[in-house]
OpenMM code with the backbone's topology and positions (N, CA, C; nanometers):
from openmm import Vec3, app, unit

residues = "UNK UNK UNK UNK UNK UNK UNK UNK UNK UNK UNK UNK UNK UNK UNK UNK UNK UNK UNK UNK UNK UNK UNK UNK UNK UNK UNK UNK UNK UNK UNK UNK UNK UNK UNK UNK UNK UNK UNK UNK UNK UNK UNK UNK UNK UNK UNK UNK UNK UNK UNK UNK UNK UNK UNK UNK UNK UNK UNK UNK UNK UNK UNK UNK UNK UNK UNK UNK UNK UNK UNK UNK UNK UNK UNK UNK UNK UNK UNK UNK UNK UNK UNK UNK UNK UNK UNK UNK UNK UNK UNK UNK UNK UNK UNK UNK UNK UNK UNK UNK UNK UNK UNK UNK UNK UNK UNK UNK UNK UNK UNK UNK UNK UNK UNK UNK UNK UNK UNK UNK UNK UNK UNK UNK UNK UNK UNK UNK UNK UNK UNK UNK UNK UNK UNK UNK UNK UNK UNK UNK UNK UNK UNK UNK UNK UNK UNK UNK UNK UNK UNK UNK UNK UNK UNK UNK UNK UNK UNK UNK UNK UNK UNK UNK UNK UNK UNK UNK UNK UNK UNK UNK UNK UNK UNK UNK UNK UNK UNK".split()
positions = [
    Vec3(0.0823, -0.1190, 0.0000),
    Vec3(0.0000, 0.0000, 0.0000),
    Vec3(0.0873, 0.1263, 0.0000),
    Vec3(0.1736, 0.1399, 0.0425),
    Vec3(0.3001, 0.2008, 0.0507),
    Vec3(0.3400, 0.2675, -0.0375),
    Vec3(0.3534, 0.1879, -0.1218),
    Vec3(0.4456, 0.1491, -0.2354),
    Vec3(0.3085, 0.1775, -0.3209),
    Vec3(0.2333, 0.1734, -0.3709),
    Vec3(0.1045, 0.2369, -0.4672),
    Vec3(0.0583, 0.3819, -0.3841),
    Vec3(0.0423, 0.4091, -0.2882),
    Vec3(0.0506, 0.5410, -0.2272),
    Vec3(0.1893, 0.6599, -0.2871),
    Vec3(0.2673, 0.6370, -0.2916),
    Vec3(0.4079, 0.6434, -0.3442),
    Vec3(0.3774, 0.6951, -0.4659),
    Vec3(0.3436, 0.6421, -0.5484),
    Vec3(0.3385, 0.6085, -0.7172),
    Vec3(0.2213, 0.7003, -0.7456),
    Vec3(0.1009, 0.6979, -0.6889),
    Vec3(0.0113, 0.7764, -0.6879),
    Vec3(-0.0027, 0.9369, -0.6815),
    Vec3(0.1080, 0.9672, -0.5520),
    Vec3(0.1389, 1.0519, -0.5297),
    Vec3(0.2099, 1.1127, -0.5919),
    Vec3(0.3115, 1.0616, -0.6757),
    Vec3(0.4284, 1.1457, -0.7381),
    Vec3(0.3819, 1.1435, -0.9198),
    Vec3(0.3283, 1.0864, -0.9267),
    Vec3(0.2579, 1.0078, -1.1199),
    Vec3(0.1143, 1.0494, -1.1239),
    Vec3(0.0293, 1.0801, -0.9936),
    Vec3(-0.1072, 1.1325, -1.0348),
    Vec3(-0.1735, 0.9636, -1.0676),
    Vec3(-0.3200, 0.9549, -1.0614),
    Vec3(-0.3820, 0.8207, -1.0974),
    Vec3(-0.3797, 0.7678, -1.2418),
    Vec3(-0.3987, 0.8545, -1.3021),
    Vec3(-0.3895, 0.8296, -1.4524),
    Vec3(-0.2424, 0.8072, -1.5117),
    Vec3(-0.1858, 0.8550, -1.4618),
    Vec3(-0.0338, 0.8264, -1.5443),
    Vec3(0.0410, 0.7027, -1.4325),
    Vec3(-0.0209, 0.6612, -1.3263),
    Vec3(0.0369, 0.5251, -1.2300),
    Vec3(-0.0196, 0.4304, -1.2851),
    Vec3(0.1056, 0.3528, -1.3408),
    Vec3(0.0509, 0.1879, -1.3567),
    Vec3(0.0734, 0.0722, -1.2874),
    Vec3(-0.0132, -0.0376, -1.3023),
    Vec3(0.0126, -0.1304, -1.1959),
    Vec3(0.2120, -0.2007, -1.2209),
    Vec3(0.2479, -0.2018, -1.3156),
    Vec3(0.4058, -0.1851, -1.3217),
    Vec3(0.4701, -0.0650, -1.2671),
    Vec3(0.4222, 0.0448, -1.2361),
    Vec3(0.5033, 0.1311, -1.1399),
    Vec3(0.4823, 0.1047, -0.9700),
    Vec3(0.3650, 0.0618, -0.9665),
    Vec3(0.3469, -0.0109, -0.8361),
    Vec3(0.4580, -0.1532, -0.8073),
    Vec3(0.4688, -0.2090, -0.8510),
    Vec3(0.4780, -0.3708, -0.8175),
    Vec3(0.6406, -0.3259, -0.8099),
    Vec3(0.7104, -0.2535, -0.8845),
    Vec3(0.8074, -0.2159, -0.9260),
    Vec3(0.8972, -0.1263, -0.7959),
    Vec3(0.7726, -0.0843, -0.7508),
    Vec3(0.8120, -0.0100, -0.6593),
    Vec3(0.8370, -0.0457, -0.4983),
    Vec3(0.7546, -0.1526, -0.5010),
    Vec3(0.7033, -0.2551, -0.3921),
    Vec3(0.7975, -0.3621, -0.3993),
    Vec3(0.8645, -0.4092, -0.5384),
    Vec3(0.9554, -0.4980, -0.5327),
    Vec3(0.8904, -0.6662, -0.5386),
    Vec3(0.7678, -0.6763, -0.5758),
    Vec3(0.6360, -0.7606, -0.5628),
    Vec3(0.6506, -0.8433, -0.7102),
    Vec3(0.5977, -0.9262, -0.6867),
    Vec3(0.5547, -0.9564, -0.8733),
    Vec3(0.3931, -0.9560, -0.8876),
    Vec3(0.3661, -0.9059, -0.9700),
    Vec3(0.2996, -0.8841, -1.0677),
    Vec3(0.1855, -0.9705, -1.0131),
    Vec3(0.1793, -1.1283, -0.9894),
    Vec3(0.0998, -1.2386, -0.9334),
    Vec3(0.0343, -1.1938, -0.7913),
    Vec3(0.1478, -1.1342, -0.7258),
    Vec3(0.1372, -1.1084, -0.5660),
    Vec3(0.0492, -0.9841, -0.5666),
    Vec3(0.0066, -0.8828, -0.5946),
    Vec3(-0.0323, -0.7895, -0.6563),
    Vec3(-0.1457, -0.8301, -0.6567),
    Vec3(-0.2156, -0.8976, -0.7290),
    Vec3(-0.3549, -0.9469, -0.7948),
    Vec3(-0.3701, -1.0541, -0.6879),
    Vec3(-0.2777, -1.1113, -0.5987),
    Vec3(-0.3761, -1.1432, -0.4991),
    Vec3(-0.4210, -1.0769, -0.3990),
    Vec3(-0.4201, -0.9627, -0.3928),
    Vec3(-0.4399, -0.8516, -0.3016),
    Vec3(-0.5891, -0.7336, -0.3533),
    Vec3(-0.5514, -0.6903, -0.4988),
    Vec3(-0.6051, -0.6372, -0.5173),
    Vec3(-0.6082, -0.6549, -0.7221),
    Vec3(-0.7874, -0.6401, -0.7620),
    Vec3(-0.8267, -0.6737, -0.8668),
    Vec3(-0.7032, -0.5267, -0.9791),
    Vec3(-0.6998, -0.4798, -0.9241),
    Vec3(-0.6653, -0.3461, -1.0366),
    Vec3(-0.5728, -0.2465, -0.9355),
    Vec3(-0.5803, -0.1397, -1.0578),
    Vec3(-0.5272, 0.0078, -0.9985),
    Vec3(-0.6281, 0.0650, -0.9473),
    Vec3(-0.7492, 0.0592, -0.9551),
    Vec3(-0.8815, 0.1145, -0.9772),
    Vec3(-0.9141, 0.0590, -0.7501),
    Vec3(-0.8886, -0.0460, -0.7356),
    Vec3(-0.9388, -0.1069, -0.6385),
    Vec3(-0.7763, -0.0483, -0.4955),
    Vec3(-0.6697, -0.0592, -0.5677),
    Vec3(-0.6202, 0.0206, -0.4421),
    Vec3(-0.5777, 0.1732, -0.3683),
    Vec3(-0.5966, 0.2158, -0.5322),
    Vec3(-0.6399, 0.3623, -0.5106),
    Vec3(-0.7989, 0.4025, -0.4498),
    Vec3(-0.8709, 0.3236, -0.4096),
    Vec3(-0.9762, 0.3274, -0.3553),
    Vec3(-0.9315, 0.2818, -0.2013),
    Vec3(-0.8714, 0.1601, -0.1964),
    Vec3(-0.8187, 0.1475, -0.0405),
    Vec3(-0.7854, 0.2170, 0.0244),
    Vec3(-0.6790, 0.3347, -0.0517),
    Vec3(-0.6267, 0.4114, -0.0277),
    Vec3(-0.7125, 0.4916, 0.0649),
    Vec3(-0.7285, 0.5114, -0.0284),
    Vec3(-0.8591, 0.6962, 0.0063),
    Vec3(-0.9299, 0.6206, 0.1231),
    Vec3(-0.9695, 0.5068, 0.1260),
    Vec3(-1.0994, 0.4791, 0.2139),
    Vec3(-1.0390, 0.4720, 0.3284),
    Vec3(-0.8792, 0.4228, 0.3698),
    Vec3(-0.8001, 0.4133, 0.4895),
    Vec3(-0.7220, 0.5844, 0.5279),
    Vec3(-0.7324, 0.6542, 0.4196),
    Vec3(-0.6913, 0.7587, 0.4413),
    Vec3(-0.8085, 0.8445, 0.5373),
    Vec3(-0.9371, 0.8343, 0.4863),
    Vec3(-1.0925, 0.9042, 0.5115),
    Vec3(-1.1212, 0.8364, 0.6630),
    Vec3(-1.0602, 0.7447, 0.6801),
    Vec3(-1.0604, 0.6555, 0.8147),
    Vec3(-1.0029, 0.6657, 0.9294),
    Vec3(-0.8707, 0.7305, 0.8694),
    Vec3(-0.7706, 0.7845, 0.9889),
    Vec3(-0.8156, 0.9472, 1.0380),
    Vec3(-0.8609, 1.0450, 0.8856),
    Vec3(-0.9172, 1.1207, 0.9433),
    Vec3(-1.0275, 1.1691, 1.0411),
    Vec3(-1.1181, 1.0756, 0.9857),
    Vec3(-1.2875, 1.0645, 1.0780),
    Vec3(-1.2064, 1.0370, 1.1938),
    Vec3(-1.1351, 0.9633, 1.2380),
    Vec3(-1.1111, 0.9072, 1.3704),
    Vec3(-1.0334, 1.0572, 1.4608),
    Vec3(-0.9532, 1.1526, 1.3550),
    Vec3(-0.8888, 1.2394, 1.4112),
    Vec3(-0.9547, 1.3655, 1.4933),
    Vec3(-1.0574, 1.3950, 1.3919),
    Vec3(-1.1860, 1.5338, 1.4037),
    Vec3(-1.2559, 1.4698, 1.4973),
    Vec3(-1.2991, 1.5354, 1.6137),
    Vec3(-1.3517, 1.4941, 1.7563),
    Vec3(-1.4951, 1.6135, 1.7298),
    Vec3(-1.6080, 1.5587, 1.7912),
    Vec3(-1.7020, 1.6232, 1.7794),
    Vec3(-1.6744, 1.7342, 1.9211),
    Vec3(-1.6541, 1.8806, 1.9010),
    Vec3(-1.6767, 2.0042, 1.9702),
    Vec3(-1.8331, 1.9643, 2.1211),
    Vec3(-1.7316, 1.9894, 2.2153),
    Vec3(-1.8160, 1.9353, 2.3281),
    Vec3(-1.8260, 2.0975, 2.3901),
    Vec3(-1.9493, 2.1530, 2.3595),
    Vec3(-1.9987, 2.3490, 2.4114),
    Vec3(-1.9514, 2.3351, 2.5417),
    Vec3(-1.9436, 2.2630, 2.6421),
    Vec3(-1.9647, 2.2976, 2.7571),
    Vec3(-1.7631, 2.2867, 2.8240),
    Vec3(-1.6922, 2.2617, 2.6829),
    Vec3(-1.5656, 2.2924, 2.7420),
    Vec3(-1.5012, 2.4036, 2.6328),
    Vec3(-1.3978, 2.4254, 2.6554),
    Vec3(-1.2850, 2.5008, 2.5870),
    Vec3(-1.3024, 2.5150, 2.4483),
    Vec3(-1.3851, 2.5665, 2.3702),
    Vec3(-1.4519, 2.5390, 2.2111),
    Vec3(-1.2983, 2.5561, 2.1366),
    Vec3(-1.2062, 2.7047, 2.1391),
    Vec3(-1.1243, 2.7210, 2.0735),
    Vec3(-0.9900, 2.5908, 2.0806),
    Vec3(-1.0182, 2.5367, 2.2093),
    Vec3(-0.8775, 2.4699, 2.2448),
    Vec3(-0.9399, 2.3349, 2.1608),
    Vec3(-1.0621, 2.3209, 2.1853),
    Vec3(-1.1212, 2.1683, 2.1148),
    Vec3(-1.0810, 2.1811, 1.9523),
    Vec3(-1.1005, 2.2887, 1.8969),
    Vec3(-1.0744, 2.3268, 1.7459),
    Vec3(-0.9818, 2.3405, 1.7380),
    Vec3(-0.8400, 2.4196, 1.8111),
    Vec3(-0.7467, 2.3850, 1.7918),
    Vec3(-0.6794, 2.2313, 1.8010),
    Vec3(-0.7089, 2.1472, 1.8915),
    Vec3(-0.7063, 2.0208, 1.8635),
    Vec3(-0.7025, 1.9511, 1.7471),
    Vec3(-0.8337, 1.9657, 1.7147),
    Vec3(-0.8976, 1.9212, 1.5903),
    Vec3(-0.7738, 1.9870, 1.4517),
    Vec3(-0.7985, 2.0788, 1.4550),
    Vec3(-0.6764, 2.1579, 1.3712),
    Vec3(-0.5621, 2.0927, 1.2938),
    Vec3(-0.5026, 2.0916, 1.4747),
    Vec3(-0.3448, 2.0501, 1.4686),
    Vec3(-0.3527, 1.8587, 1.4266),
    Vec3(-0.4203, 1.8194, 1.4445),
    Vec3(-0.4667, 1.6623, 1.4289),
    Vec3(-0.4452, 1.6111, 1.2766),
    Vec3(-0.5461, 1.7277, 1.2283),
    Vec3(-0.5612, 1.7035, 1.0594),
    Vec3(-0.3938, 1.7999, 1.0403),
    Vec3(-0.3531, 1.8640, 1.0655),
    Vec3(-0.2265, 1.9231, 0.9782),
    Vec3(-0.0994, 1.8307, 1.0136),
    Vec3(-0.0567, 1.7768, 1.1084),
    Vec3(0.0099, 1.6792, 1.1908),
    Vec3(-0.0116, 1.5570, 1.1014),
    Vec3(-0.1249, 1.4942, 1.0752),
    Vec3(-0.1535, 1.3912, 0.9863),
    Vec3(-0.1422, 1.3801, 0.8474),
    Vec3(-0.1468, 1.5130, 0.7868),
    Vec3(-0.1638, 1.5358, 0.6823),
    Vec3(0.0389, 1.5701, 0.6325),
    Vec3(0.0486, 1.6350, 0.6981),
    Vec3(0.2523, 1.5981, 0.7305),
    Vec3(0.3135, 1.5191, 0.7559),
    Vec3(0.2216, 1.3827, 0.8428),
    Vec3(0.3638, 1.2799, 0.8786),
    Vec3(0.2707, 1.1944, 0.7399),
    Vec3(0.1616, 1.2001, 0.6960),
    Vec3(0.1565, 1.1294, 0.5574),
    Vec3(0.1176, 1.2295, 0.4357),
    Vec3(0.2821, 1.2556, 0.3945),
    Vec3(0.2597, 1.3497, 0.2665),
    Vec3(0.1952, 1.3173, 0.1496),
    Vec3(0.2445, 1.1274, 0.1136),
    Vec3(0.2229, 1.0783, 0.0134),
    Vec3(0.0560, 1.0771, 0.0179),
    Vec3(0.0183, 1.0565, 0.0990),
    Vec3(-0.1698, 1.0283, 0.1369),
    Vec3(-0.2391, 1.1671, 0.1114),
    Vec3(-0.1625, 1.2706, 0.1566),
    Vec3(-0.2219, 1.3969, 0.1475),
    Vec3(-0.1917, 1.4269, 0.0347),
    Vec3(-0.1116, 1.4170, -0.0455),
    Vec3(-0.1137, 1.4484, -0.2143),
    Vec3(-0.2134, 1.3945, -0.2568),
    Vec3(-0.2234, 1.2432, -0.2721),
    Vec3(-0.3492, 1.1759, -0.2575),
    Vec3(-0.4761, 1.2682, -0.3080),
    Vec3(-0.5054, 1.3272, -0.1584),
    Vec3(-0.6299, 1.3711, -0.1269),
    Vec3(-0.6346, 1.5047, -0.1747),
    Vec3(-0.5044, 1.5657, -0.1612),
    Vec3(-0.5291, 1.7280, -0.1725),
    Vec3(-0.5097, 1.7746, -0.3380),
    Vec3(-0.4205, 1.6516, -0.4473),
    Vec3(-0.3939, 1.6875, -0.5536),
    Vec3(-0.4723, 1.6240, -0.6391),
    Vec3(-0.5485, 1.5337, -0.5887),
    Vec3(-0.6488, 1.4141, -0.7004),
    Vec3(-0.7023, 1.4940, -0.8271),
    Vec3(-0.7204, 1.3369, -0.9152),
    Vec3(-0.7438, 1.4084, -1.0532),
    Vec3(-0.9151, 1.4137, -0.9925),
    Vec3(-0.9636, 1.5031, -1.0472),
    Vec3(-1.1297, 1.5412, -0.9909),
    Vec3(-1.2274, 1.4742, -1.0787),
    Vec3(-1.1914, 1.4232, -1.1896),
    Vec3(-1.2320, 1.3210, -1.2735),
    Vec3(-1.2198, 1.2186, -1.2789),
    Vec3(-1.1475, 1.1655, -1.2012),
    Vec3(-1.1575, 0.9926, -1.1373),
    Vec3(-1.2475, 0.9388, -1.0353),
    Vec3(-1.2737, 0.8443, -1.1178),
    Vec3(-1.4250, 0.7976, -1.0273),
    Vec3(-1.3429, 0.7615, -0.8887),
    Vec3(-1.2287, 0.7238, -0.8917),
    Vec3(-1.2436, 0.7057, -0.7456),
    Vec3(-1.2202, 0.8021, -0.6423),
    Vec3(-1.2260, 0.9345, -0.7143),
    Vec3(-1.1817, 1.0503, -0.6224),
    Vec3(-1.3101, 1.1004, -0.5498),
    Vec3(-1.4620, 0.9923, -0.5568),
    Vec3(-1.5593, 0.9958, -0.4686),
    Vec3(-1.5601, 0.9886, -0.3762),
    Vec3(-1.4823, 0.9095, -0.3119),
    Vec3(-1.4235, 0.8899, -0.1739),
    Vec3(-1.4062, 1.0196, -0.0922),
    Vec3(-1.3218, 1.0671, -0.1576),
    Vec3(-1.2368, 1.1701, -0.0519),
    Vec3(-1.3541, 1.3190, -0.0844),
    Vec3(-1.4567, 1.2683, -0.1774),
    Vec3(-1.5266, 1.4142, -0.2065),
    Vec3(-1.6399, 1.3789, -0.1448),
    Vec3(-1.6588, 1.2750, -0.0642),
    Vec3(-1.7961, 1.2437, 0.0320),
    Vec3(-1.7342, 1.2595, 0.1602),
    Vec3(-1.6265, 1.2132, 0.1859),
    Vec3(-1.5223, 1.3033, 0.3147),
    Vec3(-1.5697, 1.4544, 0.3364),
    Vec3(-1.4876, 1.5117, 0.2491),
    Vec3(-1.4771, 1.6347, 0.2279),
    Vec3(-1.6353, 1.7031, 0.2498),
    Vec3(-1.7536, 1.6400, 0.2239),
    Vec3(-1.8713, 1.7145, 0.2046),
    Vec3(-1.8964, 1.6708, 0.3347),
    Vec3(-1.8339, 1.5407, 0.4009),
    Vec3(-1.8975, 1.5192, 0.5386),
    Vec3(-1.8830, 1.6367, 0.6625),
    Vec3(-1.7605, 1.6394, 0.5773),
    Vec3(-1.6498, 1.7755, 0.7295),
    Vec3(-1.7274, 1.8950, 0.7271),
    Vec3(-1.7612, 1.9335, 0.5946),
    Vec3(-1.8427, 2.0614, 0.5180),
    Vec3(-1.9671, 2.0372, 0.6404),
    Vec3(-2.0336, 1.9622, 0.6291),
    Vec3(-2.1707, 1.9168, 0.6797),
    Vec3(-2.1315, 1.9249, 0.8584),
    Vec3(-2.0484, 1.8646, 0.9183),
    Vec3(-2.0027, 1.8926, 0.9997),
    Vec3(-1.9597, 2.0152, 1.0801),
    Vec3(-1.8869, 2.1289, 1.0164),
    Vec3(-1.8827, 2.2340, 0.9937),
    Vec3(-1.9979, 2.3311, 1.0564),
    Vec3(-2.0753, 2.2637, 0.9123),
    Vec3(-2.1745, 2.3310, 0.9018),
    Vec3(-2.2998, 2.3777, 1.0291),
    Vec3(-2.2777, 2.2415, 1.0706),
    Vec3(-2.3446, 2.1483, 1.1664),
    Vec3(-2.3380, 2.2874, 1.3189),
    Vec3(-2.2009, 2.2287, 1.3577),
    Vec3(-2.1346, 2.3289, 1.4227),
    Vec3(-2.1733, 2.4824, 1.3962),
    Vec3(-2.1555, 2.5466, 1.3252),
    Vec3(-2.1660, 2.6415, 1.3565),
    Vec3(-2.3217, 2.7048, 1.3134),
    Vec3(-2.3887, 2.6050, 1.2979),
    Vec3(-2.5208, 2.6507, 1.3149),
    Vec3(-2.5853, 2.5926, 1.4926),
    Vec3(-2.5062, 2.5440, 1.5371),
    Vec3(-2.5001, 2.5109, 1.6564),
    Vec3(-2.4660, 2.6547, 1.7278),
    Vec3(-2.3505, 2.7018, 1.6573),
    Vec3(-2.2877, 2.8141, 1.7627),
    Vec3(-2.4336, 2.9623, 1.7702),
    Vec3(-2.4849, 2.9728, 1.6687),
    Vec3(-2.5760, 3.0313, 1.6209),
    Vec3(-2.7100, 3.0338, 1.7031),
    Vec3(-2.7161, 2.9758, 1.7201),
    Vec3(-2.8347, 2.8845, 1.8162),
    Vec3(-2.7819, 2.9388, 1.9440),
    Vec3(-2.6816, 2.9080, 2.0068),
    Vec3(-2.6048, 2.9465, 2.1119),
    Vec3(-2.6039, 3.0760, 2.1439),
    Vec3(-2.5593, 3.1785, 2.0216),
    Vec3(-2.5954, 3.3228, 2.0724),
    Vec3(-2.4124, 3.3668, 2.0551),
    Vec3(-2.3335, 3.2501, 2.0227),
    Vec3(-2.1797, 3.2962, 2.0393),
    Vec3(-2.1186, 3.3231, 1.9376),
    Vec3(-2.1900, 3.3071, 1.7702),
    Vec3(-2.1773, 3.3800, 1.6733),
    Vec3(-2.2412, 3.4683, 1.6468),
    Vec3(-2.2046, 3.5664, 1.5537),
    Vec3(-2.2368, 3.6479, 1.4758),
    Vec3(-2.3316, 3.5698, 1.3647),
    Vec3(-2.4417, 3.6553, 1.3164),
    Vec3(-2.5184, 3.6300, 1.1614),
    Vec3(-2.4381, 3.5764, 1.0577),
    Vec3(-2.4230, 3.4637, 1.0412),
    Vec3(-2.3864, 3.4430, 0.8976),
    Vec3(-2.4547, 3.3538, 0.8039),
    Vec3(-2.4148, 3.2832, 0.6959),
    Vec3(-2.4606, 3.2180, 0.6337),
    Vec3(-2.3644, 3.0341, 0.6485),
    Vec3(-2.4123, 2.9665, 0.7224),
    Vec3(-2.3058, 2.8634, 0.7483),
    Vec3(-2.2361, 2.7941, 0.6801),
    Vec3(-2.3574, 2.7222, 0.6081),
    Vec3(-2.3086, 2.6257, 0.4789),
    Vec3(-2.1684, 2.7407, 0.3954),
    Vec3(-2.2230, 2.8334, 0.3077),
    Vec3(-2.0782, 2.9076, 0.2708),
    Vec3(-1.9745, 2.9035, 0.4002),
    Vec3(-1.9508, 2.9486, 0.4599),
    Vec3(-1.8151, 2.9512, 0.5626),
    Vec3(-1.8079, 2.8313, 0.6335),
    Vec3(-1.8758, 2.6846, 0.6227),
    Vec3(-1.8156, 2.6228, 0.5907),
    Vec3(-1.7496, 2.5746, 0.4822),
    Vec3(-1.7337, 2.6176, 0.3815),
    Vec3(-1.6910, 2.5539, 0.2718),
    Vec3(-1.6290, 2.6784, 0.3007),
    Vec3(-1.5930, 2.7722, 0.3521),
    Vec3(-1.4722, 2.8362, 0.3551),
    Vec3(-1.3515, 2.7845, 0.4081),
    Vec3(-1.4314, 2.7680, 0.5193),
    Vec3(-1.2992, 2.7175, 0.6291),
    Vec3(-1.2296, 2.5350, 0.5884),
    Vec3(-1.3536, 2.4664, 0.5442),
    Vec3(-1.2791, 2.3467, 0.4627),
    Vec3(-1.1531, 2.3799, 0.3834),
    Vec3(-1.1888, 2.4651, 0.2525),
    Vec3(-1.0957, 2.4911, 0.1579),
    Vec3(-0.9842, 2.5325, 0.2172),
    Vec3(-1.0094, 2.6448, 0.2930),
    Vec3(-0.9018, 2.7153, 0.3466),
    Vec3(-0.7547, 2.6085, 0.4456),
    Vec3(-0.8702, 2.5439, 0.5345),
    Vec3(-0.7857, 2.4486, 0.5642),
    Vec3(-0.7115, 2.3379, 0.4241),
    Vec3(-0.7793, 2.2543, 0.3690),
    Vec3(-0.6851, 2.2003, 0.2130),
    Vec3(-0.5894, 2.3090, 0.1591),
    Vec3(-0.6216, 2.4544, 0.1320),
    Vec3(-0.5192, 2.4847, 0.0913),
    Vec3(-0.3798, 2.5220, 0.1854),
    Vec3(-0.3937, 2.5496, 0.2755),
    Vec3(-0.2686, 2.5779, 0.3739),
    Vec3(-0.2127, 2.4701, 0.3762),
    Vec3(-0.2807, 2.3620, 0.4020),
    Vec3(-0.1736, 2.2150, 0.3997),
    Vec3(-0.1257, 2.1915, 0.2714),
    Vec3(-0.1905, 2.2197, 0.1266),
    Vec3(-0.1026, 2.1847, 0.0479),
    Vec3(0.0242, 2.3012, 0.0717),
    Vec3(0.0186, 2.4279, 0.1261),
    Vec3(0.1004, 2.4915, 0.0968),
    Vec3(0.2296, 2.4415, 0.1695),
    Vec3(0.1770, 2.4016, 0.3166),
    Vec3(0.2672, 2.3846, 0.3774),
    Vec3(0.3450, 2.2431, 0.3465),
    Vec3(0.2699, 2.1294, 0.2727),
    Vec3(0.3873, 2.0883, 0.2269),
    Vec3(0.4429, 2.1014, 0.0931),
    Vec3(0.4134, 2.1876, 0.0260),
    Vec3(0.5294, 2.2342, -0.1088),
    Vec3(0.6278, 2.3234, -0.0299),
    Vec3(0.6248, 2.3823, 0.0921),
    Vec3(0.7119, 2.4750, 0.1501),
    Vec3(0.8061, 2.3734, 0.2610),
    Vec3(0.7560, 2.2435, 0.2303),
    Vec3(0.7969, 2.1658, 0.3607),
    Vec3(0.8127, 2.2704, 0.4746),
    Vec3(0.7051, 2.3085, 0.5186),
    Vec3(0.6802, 2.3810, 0.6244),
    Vec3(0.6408, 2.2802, 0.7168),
    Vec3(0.6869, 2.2871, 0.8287),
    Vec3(0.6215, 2.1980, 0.9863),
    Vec3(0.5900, 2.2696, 1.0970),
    Vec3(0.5698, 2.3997, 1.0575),
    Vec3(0.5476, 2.4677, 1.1954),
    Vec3(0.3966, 2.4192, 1.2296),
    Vec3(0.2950, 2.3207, 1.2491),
    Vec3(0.2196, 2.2953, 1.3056),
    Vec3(0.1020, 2.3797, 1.3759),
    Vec3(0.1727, 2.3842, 1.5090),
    Vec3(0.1174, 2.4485, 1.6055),
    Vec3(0.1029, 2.6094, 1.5734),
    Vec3(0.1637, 2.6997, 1.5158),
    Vec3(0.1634, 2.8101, 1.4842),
    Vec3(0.0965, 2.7947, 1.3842),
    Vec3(0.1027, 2.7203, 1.2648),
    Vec3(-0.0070, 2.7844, 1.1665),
    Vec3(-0.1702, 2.7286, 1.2058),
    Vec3(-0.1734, 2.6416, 1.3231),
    Vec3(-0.3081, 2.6320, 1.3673),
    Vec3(-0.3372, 2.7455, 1.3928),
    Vec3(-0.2768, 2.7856, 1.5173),
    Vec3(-0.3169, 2.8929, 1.6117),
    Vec3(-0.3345, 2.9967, 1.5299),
    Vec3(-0.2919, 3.0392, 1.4160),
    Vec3(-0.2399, 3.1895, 1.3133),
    Vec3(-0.4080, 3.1444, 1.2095),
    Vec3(-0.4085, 3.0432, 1.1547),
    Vec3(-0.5343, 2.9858, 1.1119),
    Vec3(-0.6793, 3.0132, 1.1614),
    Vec3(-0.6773, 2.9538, 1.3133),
    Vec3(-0.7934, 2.9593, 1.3962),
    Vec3(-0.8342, 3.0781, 1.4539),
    Vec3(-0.7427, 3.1676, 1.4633),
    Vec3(-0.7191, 3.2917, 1.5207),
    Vec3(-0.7905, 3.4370, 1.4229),
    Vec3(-0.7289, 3.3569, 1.2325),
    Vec3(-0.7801, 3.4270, 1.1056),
    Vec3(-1.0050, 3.3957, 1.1764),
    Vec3(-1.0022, 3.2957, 1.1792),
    Vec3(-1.1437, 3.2243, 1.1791),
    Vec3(-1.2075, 3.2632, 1.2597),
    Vec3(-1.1624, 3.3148, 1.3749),
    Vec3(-1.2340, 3.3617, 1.4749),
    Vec3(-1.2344, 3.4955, 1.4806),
    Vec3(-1.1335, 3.6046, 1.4791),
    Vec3(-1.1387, 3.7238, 1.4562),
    Vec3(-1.1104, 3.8018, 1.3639),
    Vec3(-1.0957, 3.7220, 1.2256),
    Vec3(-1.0179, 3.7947, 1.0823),
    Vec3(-0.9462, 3.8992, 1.1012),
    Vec3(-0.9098, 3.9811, 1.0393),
    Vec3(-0.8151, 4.0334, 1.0164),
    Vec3(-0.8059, 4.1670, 1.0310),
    Vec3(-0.9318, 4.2299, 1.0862),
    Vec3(-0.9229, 4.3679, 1.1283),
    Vec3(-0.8649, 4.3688, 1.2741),
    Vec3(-0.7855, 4.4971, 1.2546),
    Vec3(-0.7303, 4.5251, 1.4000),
    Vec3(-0.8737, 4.5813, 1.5097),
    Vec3(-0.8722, 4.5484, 1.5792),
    Vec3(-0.9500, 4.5884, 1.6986),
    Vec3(-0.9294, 4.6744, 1.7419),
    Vec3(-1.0384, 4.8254, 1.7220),
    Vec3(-1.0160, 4.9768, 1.7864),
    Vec3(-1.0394, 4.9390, 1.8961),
] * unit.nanometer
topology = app.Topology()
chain = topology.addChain("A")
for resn in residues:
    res = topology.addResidue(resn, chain)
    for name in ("N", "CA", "C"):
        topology.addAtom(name, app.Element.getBySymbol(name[0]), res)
């Protein structure tokens, strides 16, 4: 899995073949196909063990403690994960958007959205946001989060903890200075 994670990542799905896999893995060709029918079936493993480690990472926001420290949690979880597996996060963050199997990670992605969403129509309810429109700013703050991690690893950046805090900090009080 490794070793087709690898190949995926650096060749994109369409240009990885099951000879750049096996090749890469050091496998034959036989050993391969007893594992998995195609390219089609472990680039799906992929994603589905990738979408697996994440769900497990994002903790549902409990109101009655520390909201920012719980989100920062949450934060640093997905950027931490998304850094110690680069090859997985190319994966997810560079996929061709026309591959059927890039459904996976785009029913993820709409789950977190929904989640998000969830949340901060929760906070709303609560009285601890401001008026907005949720569904959009969630799909803000999704994107926003995908794109900082791709940035940070084309910059092989690891500062972590600071670009949470610099992140969560944008999200909660943007960017006007406070008279």
């Amino acid at each position: 899995m490794r070793s087709a994670c690898k190949v995926f990542a650096e060749r994109g799905y369409h240009n990885a073949q099951i000879s750049h896999i096996i090749d890469e893995a050091g496998v034959a060709r036989g050993t391969f196909y007893l594992y998995f029918e195609g390219k089609d079936e472990i680039f799906k493993e992929i994603l589905r063990r990738t979408v697996e480690d994440l769900r497990s990472i994002i903790k549902p926001i409990d109101p009655s403690k520390d909201i920012k420290a719980q989100l920062l949690s949450n934060l640093c979880g997905v950027f931490r994960y998304a850094l110690e597996n680069r090859d997985l996060a190319k994966i997810v963050l560079y996929r061709d958007r026309w591959s059927p199997s890039s459904q996976i990670v785009d029913e993820f992605i709409s789950h977190v959205i929904g989640l998000v969403e969830s949340s901060l129509e929760k906070g709303l309810r609560m009285g601890i946001l401001r008026e907005h429109n949720p569904h959009l700013l969630a799909v803000a703050i999704v994107g926003s989060v995908k794109e900082v991690i791709k940035d940070m690893i084309e910059r092989e950046d690891s500062q972590v903890e600071n670009t949470c805090k610099e992140l969560l900090e944008f999200g909660v009080r943007g960017i006007i200075k406070e008279v």
